[in-house]
N, C-alpha and C positions, 0 to 999 in steps of 0.2 A: 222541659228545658230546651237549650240551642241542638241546632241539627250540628253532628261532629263533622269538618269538612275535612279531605284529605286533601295534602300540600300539590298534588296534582289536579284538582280542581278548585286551585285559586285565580282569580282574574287576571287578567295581563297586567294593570294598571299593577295589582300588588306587584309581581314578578318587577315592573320595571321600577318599583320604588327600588326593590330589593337592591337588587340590581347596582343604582348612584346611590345608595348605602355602602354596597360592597367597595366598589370605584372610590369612592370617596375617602373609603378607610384605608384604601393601598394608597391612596395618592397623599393622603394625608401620612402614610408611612414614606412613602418617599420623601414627599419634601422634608419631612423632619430629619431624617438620612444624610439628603444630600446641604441642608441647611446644620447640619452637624462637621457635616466635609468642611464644607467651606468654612466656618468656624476654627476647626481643628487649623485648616490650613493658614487663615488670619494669625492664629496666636502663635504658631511655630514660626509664620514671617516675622511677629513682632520679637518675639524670641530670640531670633536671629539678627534681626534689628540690636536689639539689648547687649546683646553679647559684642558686636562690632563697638559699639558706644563705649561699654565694659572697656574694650581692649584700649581703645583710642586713649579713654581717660586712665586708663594705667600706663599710658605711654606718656601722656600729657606731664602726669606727678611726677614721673622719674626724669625728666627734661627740669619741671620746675626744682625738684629735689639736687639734681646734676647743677643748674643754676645757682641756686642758692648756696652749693658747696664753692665754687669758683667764687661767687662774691663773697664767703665766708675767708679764704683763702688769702683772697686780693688785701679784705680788711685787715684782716692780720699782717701782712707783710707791710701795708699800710703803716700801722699800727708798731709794727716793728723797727720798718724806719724811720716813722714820727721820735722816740722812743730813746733809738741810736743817737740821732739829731740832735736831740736834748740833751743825750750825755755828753755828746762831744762837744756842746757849747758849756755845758757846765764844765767840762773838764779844763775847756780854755779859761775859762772865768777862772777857773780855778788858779791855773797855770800862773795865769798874768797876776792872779792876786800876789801870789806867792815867788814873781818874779820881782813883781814893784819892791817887793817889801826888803 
């Protein structure tokens, strides 16, 4: 069979495979590391991003909500003295019917 060789008498070439195998696998652990950092850091910006958006647009609804109760308001008084108006011409209608008569 093969002659058994001992890891202290393998060739340089093997060693320097070894070697940008080992380099290769750390650096491939780093960038995945540091390509995780940067990641994490994106989604907490956008995160942060979201939440300001969040706010703004809860701020936006209660401006529109605040709005729509004033003009809700306005129409009713509107609405109230359209309302008045009417009675007091009926009421004159009234009057004069009942004064002619």
């Amino acid at each position: 069979m093969g002659k058994d060789v001992s890891i202290t008498e393998l060739p340089g070439w093997v060693w320097q495979l070894f070697y940008v195998f080992v380099a290769s696998l750390l650096g491939g652990v780093w960038g995945a590391s540091s390509s995780y950092s940067w990641l994490r850091s994106k989604i907490r910006d956008f995160e942060d991003r979201l939440s300001k958006h969040d706010k703004r647009v809860e701020r936006l609804e209660e401006e529109v909500r605040n709005e729509a109760r004033r003009l809700c308001d306005r129409v009713d008084a509107n609405h109230a003295a359209v309302m008045k108006a009417i009675q007091d011409i009926l009421m004159r209608m009234t009057l004069k019917g009942h004064a002619q008569d």
